[in-house]
N, C-alpha and C positions, 0 to 999 in steps of 0.2 A: 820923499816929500812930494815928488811929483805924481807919483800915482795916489799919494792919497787926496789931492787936489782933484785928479780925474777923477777919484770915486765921489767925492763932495760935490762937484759939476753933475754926473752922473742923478745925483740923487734930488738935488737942485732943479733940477730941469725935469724931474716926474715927477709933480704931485701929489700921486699917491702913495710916491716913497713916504714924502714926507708925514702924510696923512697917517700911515703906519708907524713910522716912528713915534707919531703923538699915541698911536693903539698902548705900544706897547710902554710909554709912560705910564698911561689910563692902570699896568696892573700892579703899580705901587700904590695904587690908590683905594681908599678903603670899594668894596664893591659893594657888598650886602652886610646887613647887621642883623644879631637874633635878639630879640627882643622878648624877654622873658619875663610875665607876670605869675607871681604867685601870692596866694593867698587863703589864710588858714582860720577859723574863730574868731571870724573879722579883722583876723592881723594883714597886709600886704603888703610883700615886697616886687622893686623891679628890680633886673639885671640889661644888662645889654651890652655886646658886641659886636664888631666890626671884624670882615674876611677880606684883605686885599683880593685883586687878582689871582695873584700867584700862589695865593691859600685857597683855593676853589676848586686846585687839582688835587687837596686830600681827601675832598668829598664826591668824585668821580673823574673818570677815565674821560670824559667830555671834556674835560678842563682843556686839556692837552689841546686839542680841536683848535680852540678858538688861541690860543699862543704860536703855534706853526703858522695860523694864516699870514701876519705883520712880517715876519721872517723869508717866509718864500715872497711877498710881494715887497720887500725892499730887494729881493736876490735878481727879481727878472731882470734887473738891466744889467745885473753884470755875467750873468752865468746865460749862456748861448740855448742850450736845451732848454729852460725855461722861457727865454726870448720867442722863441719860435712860438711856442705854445701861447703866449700872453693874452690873447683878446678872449682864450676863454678862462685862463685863471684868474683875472680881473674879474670878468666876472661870477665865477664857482665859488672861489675864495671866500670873498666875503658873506656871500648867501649862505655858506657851509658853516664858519665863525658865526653868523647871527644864529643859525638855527643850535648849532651846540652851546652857546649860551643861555638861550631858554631852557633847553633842556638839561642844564647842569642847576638851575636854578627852579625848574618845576621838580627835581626829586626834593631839593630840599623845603617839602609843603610846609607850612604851618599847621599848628595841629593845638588842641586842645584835649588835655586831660582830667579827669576829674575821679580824682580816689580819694575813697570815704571823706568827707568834711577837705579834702584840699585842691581847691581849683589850679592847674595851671594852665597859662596863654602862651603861646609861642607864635610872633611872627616874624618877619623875614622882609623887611622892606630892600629895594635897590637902593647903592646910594652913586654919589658922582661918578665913580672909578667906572660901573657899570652902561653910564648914560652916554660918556664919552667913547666908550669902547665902540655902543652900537650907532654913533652918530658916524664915527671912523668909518666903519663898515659901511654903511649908507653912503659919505659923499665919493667912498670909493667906489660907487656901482654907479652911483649918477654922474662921476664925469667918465667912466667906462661907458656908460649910454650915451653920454654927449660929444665922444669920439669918437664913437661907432656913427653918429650922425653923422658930424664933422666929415667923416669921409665918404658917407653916401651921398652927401650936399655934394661937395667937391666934385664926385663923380659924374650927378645930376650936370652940373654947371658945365664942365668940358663937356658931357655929349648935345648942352643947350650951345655950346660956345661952335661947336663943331658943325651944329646942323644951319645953324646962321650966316658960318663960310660958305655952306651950300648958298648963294645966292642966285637969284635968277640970271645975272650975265654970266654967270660960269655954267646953268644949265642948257643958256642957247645957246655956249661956245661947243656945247658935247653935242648937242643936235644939231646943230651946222656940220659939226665932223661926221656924225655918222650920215647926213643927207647928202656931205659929197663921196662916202663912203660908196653909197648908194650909188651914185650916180656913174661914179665912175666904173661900177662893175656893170654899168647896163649899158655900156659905150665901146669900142672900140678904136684905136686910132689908127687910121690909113700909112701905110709906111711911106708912102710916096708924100703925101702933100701935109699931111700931120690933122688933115681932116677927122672929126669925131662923128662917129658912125653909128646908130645901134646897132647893138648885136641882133645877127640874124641874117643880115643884108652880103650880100655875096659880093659886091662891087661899090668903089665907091661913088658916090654921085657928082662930086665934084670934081674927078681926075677919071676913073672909071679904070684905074686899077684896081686889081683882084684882092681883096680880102684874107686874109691868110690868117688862121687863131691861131696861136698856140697853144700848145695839145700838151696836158701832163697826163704825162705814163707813169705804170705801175709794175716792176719788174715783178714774174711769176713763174715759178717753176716745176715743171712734172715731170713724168716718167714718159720717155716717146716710147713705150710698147705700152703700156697696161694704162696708161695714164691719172698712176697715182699721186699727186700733191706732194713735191719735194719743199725740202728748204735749202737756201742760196749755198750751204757750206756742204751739198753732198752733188755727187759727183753721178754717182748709180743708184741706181731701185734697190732697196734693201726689202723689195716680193721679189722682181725679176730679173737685176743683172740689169738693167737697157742703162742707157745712157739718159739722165738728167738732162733735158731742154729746156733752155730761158726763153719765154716771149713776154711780151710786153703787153697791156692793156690799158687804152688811152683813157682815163678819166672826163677827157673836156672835150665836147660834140665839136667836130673839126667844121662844120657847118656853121652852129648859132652860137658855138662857144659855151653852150650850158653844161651845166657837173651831168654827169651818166653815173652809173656806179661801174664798178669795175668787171662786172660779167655779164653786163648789157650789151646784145649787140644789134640796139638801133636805138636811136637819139627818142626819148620821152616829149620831146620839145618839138620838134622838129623831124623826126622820123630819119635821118642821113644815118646811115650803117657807118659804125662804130671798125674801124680796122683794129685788128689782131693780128699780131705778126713777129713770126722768131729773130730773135738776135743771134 
């Protein structure tokens, strides 16, 4: 009892379940009528008939087309492989069922015959069964388009909602941060009296103790005979047998404190020689 409740919920809550469900009413319903005049030596009769839906698959293989579509679009919400796939079956579906019902209903033309002295008429009007089928199809493609909207809106709105938090005091709060960012890499602080110094300055002016940067080094290792380019886990030269030596190369001008690259050896900034030296 309880899952048929879920399934009822289920079906309830999409639309176009139920919108299919009305489809597949629509094919007890008469569809098209033949409509038959005849007439002979001025005598004439009419006849006429009515083909439900479900009589429309003895006059082609299209039939079938537009009955599968109500079926697999009541299935998506509970069958997973179809789930995934939904925002283009919603759409295919229906286009697919309109187009095979025209064309189950364009073989069947009207047609007029006329042998010796006897007229006959034949036409073929739609009737309700038919009108409702393609009305199904239709509001199932228009609120398939009004949900595809729905969620480009939505989308739109969060990245408006989002750009709006950007406000101007959260963009001087980041400019503040990167201008003492700044600032503080073009300063250095005296060990002695906690004075701020620019960099570059050898002494300080307010105490006139000595300046001292700290220097990042970059361990490097090669071959002390041939001096080929090791890496840290080998021990010997795999050209000569020598012995693997580690030195070091300072990346930060012991001078002015500016980056060097690492096989510099005098300061770009400032010209002070860059030490290189084994561990």
């Amino acid at each position: 009892m309880k899952k048929k409740m879920d399934y009822i919920k289920k079906i309830t809550k999409e639309p176009r379940s139920i919108i299919a469900i009305v489809n597949i009413i629509s094919f007890f319903l008469p569809w098209i009528s033949f409509d038959v005049s005849v007439s002979a030596f001025g005598v004439g009769a009419d006849y006429s008939t009515s083909i439900t839906g479900f009589g429309m698959i003895s006059y082609s293989v299209f039939g079938v087309l537009f009955y599968i579509m109500p079926i697999i679009i009541i299935a998506i919400p509970f069958v997973k492989a179809l789930k995934e796939y939904e925002k283009y079956l919603y759409l295919i579906l229906p286009i697919w069922s309109i187009v095979a019902m025209f064309i189950t209903c364009s073989i069947l033309k009207p047609a007029q015959v006329e042998v010796t002295l006897v007229d006959n008429s034949l036409k073929i009007p739609k009737l309700i069964g038919f009108w409702i089928a393609l009305l199904c199809n239709v509001l199932i493609l228009v609120i398939t388009m009004l949900k595809k909207k729905g969620v480009m809106s939505a989308s739109s709105n969060e990245t408006n909602n989002n750009l709006k938090n950007i406000n101007v005091k959260n963009i001087s709060n980041v400019a503040r941060e990167i201008g003492a960012s700044i600032q503080s890499s073009a300063f250095v602080e005296c060990k002695k009296c906690g004075n701020k110094i620019q960099r570059g300055k050898k002494f300080c002016p307010n105490c006139g103790e000595k300046i001292v940067v700290e220097q990042k080094i970059v361990k490097k290792y090669q071959c002390s005979q041939c001096g080929r380019k090791a890496s840290a886990n080998e021990k010997f030269c795999s050209e000569c047998g020598a012995p693997i030596k580690e030195y070091v190369i300072s990346t930060t001008c012991p001078n002015c404190g500016g980056k060097v690259s690492s096989d510099a050896a005098f300061c770009s900034s400032c010209g002070a020689k860059i030490e290189r030296g084994e561990e």
